[in-house]
N, CA, C and O atoms as a GROMACS GRO file, in nm:
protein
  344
    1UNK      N    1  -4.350   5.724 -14.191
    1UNK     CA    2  -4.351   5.603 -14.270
    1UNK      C    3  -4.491   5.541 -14.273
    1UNK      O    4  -4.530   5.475 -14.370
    2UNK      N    5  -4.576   5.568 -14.150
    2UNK     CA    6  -4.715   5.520 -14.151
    2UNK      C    7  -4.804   5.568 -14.262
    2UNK      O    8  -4.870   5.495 -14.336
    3UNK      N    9  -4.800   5.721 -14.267
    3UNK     CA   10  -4.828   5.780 -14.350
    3UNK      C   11  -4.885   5.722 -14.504
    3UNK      O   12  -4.995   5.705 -14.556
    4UNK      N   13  -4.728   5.702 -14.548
    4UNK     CA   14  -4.662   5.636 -14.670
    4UNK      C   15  -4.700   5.536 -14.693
    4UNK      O   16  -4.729   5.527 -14.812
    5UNK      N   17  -4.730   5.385 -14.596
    5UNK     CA   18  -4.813   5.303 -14.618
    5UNK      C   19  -4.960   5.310 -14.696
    5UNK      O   20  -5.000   5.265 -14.803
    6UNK      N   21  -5.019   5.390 -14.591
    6UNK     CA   22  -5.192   5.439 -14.586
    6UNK      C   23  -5.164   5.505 -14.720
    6UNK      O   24  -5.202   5.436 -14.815
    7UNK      N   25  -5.120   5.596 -14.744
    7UNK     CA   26  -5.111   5.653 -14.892
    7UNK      C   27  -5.132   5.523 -15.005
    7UNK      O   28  -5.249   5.501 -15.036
    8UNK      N   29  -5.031   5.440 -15.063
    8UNK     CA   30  -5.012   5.339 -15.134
    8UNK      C   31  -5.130   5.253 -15.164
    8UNK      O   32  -5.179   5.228 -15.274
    9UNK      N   33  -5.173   5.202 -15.021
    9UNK     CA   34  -5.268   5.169 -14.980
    9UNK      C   35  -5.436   5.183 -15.106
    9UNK      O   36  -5.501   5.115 -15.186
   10UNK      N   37  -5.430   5.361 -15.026
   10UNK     CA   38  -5.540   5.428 -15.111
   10UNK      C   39  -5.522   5.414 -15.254
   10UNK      O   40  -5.613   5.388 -15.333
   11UNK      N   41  -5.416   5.430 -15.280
   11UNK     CA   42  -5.379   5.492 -15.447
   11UNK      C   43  -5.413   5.317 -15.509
   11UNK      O   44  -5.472   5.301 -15.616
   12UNK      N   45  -5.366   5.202 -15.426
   12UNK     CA   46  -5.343   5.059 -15.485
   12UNK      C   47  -5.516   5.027 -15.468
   12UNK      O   48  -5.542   4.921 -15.527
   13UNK      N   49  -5.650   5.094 -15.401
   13UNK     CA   50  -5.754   5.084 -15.388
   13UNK      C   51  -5.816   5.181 -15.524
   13UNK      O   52  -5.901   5.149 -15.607
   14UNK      N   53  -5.756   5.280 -15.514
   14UNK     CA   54  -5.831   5.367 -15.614
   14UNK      C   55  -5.780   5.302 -15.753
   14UNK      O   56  -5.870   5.272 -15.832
   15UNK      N   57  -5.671   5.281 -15.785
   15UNK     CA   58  -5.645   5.224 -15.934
   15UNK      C   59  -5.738   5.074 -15.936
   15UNK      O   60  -5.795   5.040 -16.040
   16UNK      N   61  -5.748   4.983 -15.803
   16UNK     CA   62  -5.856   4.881 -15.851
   16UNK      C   63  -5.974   4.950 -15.877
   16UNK      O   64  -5.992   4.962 -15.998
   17UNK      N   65  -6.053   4.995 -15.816
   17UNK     CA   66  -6.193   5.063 -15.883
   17UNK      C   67  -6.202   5.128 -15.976
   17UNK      O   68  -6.313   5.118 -16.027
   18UNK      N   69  -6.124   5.205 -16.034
   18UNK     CA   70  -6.100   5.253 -16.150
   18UNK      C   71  -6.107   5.163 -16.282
   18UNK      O   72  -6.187   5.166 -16.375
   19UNK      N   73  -5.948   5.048 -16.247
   19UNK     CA   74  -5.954   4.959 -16.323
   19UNK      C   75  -6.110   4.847 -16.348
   19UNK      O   76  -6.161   4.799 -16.449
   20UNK      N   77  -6.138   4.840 -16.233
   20UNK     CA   78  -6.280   4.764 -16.253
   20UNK      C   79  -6.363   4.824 -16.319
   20UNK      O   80  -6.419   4.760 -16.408
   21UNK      N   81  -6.402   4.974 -16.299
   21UNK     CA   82  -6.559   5.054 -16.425
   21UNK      C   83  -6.485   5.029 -16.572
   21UNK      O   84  -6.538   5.003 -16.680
   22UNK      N   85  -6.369   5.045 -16.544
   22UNK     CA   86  -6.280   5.098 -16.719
   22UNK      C   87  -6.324   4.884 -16.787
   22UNK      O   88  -6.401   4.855 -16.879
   23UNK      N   89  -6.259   4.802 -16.716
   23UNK     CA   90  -6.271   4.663 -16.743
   23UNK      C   91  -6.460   4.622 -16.794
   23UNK      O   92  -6.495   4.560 -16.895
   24UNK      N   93  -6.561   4.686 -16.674
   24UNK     CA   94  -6.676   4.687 -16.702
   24UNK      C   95  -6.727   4.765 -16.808
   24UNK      O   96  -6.847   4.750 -16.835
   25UNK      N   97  -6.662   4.846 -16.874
   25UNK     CA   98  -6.686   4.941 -16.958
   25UNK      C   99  -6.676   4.867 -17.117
   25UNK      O  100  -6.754   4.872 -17.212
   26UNK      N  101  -6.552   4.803 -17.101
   26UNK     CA  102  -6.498   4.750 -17.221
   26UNK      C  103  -6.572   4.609 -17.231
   26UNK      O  104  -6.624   4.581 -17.339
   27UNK      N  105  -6.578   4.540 -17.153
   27UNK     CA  106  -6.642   4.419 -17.182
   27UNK      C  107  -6.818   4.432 -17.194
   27UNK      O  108  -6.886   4.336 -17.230
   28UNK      N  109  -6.875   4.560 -17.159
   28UNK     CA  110  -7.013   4.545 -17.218
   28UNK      C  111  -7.059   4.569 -17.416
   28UNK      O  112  -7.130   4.526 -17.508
   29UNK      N  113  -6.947   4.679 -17.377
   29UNK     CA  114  -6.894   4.662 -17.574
   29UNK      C  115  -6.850   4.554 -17.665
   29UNK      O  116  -6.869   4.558 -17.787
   30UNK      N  117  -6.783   4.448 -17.596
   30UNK     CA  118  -6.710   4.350 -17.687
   30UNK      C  119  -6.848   4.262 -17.692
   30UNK      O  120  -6.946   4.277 -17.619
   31UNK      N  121  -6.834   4.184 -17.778
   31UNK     CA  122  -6.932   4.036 -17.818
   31UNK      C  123  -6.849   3.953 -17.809
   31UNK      O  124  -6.745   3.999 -17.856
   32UNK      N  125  -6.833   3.824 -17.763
   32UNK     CA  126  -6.725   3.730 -17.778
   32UNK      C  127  -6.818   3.642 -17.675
   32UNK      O  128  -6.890   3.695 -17.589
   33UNK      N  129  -6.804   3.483 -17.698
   33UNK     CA  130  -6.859   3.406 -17.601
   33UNK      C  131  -6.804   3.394 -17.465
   33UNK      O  132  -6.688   3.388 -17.424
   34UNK      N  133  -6.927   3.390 -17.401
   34UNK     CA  134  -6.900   3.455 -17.250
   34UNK      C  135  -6.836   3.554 -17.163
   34UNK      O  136  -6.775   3.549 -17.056
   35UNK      N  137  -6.884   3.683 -17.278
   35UNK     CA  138  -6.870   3.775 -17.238
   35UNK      C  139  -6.998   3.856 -17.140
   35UNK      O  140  -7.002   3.964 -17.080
   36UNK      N  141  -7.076   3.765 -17.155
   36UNK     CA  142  -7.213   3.778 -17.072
   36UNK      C  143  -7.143   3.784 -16.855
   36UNK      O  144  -7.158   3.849 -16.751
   37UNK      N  145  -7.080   3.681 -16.903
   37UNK     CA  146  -7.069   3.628 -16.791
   37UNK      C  147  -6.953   3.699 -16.745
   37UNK      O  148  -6.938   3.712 -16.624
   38UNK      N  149  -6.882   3.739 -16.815
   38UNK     CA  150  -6.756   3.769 -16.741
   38UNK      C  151  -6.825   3.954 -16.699
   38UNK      O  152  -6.788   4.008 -16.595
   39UNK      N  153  -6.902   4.010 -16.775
   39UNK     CA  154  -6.991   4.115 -16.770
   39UNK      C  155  -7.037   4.126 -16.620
   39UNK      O  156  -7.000   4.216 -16.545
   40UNK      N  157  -7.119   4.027 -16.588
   40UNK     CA  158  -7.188   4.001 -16.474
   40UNK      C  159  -7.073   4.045 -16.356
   40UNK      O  160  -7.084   4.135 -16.273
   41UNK      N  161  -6.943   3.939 -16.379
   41UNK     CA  162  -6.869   3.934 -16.263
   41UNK      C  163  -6.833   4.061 -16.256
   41UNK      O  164  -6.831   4.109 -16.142
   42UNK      N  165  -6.803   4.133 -16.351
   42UNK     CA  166  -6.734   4.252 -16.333
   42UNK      C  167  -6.858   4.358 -16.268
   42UNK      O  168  -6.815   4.450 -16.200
   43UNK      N  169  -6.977   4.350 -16.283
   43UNK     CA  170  -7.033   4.449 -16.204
   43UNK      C  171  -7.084   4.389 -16.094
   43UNK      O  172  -7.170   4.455 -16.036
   44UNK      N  173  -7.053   4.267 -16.042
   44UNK     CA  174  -7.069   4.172 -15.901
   44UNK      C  175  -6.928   4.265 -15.831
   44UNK      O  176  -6.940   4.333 -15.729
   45UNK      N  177  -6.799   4.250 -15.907
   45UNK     CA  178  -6.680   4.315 -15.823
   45UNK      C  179  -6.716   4.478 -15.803
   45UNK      O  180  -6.705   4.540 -15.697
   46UNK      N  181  -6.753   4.521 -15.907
   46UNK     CA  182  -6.780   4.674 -15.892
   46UNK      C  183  -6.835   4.711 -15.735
   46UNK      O  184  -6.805   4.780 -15.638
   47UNK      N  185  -6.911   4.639 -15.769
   47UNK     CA  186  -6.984   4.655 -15.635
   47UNK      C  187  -6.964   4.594 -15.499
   47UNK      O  188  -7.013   4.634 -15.393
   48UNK      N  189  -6.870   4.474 -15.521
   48UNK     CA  190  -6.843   4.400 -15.397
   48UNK      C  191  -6.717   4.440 -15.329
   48UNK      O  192  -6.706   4.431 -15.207
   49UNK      N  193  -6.610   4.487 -15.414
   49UNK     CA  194  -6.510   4.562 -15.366
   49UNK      C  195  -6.505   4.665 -15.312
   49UNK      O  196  -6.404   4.668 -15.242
   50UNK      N  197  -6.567   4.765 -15.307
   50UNK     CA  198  -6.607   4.877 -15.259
   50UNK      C  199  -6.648   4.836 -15.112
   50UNK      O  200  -6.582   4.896 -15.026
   51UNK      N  201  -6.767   4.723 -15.050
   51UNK     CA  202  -6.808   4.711 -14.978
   51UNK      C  203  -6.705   4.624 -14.845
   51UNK      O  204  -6.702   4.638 -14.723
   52UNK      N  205  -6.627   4.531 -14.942
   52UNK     CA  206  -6.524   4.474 -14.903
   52UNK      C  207  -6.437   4.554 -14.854
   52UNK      O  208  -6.406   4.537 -14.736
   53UNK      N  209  -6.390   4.636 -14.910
   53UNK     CA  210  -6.274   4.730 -14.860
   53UNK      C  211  -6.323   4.805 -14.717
   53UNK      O  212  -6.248   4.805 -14.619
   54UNK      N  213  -6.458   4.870 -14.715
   54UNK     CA  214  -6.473   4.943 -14.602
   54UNK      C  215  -6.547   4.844 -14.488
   54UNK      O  216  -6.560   4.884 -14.373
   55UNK      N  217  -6.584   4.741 -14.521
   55UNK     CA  218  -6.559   4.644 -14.390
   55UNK      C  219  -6.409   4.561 -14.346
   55UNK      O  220  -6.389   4.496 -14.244
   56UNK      N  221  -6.333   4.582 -14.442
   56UNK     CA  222  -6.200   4.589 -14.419
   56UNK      C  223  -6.130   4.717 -14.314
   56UNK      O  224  -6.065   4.692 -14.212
   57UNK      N  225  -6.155   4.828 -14.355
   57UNK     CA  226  -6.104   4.910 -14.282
   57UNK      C  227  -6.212   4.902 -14.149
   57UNK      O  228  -6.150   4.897 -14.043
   58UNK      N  229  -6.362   4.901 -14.132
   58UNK     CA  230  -6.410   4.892 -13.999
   58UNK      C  231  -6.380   4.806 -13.911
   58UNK      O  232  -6.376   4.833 -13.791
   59UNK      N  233  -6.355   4.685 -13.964
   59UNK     CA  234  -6.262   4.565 -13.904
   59UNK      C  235  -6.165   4.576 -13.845
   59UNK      O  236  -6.153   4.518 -13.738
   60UNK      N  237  -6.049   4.665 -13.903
   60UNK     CA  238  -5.955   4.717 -13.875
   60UNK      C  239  -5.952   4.786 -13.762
   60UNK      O  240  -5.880   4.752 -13.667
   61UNK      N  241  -6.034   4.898 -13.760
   61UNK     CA  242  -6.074   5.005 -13.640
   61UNK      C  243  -6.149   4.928 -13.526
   61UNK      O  244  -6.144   4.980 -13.415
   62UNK      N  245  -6.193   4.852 -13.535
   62UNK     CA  246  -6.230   4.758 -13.449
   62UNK      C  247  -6.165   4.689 -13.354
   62UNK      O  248  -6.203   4.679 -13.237
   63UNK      N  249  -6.020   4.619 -13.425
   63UNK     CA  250  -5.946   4.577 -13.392
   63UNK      C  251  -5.813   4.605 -13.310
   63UNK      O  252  -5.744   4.537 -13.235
   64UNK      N  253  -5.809   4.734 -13.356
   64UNK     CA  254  -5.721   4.785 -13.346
   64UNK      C  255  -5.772   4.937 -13.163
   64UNK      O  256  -5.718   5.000 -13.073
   65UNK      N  257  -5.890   4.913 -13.216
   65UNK     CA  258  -5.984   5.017 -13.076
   65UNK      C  259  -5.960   5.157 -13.134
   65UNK      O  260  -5.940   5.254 -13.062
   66UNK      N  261  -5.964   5.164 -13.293
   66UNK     CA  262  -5.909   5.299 -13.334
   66UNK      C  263  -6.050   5.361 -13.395
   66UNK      O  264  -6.146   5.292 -13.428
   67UNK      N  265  -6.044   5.486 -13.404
   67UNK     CA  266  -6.170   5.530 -13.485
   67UNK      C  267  -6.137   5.531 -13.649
   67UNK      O  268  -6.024   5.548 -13.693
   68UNK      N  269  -6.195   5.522 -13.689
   68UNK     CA  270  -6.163   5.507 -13.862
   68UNK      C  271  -6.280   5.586 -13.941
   68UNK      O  272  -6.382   5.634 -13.892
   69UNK      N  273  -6.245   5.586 -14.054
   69UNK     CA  274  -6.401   5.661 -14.128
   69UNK      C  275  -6.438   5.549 -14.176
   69UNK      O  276  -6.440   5.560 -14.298
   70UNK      N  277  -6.471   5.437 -14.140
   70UNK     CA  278  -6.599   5.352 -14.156
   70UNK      C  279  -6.641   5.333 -14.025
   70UNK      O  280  -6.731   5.250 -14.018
   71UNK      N  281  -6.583   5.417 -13.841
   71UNK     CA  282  -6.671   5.382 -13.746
   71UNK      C  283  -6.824   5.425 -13.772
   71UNK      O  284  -6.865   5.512 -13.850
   72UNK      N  285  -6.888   5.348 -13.694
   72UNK     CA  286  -7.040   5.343 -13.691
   72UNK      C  287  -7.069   5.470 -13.584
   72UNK      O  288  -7.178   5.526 -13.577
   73UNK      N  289  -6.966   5.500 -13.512
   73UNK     CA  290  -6.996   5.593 -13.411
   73UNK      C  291  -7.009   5.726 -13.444
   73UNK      O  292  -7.037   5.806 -13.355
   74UNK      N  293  -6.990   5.772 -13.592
   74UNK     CA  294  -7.020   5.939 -13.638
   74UNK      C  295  -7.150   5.952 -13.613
   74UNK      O  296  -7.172   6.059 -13.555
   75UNK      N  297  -7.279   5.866 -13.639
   75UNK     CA  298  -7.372   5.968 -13.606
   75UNK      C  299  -7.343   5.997 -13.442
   75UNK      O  300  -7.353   6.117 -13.416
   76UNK      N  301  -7.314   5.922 -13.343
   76UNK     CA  302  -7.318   5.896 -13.213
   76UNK      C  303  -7.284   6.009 -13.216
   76UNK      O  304  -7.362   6.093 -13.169
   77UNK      N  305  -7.147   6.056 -13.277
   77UNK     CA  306  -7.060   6.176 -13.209
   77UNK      C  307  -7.129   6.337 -13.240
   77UNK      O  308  -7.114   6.444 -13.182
   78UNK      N  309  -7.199   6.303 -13.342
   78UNK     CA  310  -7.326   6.417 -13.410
   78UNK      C  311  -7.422   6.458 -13.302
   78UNK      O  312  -7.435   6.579 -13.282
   79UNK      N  313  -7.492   6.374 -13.229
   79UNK     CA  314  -7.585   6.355 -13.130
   79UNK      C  315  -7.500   6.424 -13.011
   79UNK      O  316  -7.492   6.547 -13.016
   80UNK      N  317  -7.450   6.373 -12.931
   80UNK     CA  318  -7.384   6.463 -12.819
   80UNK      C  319  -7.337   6.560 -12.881
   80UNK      O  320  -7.357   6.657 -12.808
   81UNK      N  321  -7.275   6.600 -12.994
   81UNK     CA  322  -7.258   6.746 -12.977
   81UNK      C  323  -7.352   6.871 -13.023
   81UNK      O  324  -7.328   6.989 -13.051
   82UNK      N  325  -7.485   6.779 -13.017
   82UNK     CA  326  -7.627   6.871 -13.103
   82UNK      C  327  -7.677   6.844 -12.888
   82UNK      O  328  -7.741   6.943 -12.852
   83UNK      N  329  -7.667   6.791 -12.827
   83UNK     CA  330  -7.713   6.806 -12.712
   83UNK      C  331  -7.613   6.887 -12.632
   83UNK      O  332  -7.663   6.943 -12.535
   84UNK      N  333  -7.518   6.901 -12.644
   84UNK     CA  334  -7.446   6.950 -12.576
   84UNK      C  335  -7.412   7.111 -12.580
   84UNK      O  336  -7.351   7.180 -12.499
   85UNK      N  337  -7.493   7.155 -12.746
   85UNK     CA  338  -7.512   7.300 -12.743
   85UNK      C  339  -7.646   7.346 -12.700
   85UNK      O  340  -7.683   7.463 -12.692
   86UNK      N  341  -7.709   7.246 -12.677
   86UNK     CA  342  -7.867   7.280 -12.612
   86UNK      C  343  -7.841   7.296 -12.453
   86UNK      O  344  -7.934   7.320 -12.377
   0.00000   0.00000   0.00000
């Protein structure tokens, strides 16, 4: 059932970023007043959601004392095992 969560999860992350380039896509085409602005926001989210989400999940792993793929510790774990075949 954990699984199944984390799945949903991803898929309810990937249709927002999706939906956000497709939304940024269409509103650099339209002309309409303040479409400047709503332009802007949409490539402010493009970019802020993405960043949001994976300090979301490092937060998480943090919290939780779990390793995640946003720990900071992959290069760490790179390093001991490049010393450890020497």
């Amino acid at each position: 059932m954990k699984k199944k969560s984390k799945q949903i999860a991803a898929w309810f992350c990937i249709i927002l970023l999706v939906s956000l380039y497709v939304a940024t896509f269409i509103i650099s085409l339209l002309d309409f007043p303040g479409s400047g602005a709503l332009f802007q926001a949409c490539l402010a989210a493009t970019i802020g959601v993405p960043i949001l989400l994976w300090i979301y999940i490092w937060l998480y792993g943090k919290l939780k004392g779990r390793h995640t793929i946003a720990s900071m510790d992959i290069l760490q774990d790179a390093d001991s095992s490049d010393r450890e075949e020497l």
